[in-house]
C-alpha positions, 0 to 999 in steps of 0.5 A, spaced: 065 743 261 069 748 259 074 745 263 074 739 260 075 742 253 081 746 256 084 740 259 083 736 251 085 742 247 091 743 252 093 736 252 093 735 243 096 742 243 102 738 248 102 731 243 103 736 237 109 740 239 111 734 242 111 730 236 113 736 231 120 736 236 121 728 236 119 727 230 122 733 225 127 734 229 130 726 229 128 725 221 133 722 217 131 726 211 132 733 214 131 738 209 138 741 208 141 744 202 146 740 199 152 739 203 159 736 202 165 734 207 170 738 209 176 737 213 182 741 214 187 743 219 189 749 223 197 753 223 197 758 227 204 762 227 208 755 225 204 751 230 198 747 231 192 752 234 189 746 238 181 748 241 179 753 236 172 753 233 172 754 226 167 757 223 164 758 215 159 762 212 157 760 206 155 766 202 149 765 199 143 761 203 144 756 208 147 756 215 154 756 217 158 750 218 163 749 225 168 744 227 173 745 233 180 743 233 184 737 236 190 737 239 194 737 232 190 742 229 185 738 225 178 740 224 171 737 220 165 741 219 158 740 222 152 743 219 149 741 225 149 735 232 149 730 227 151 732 219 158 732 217 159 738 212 158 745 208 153 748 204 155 748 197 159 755 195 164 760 197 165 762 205 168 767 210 172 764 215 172 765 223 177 762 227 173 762 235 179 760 241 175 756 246 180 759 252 177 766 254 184 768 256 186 773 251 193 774 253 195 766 251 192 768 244 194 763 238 190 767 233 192 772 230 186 777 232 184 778 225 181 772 223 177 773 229 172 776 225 168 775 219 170 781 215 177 778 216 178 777 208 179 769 208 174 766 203 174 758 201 170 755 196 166 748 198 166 744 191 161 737 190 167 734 187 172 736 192 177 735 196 174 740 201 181 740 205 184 747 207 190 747 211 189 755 214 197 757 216 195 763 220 200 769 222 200 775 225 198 777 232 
């Protein structure tokens, strides 16, 4: 009998976390705090920086933001997969290269860090369009 109460606890345990995961995990109503789009465009040494990550960290709650150049150095944020946008607030920028090949490095290493000085502010009346014209080595 001990078995058959192992086997139904393991059972409603698995229907529990598998309803937390789908369920919580694809409800249109997320509990994120208020968020608003942001776009912008990545130059880097008079070029566009194609294929680098950029991140903000907003400096208050919530998470950070990320979104990744196109060939023209255009980017939007993410919260996440699925929700365009950032956390309301001022944030630190980081700028991440996709390639691990330092030596054909287009970001001055500098704004590879978050203590890099460069902060923005995401406002709810917008727009929240940054160009970032990067320059250095």
């Amino acid at each position: 009998m001990k078995r058959n109460q192992l086997t139904a606890f393991a059972t409603l345990l698995l229907a529990v976390v598998s309803v937390t995961l789908v369920g919580g995990g694809c409800s249109p109503s997320k509990n994120f705090p208020e968020l608003k789009e942001v776009s912008g465009v990545l130059i880097a040494n008079g070029q566009p920086a194609p294929e680098v990550s950029v991140v903000f960290y907003p400096q208050g709650e919530g998470g950070a933001s990320r979104g990744t150049t196109d060939l023209e150095g255009k980017f939007q944020l993410m919260y996440d997969r699925s929700t365009k946008g950032a956390v309301l607030g001022a944030h630190r920028v980081k700028f991440l290269e996709m390639s691990v090949d330092e030596s054909k490095s287009r970001i001055p290493r500098k704004y590879t860090r978050t203590d890099n000085g460069l902060t923005v502010e995401v406002t709810s009346d917008g727009p929240n369009e940054f160009v970032f014209d990067l320059k250095g080595k």
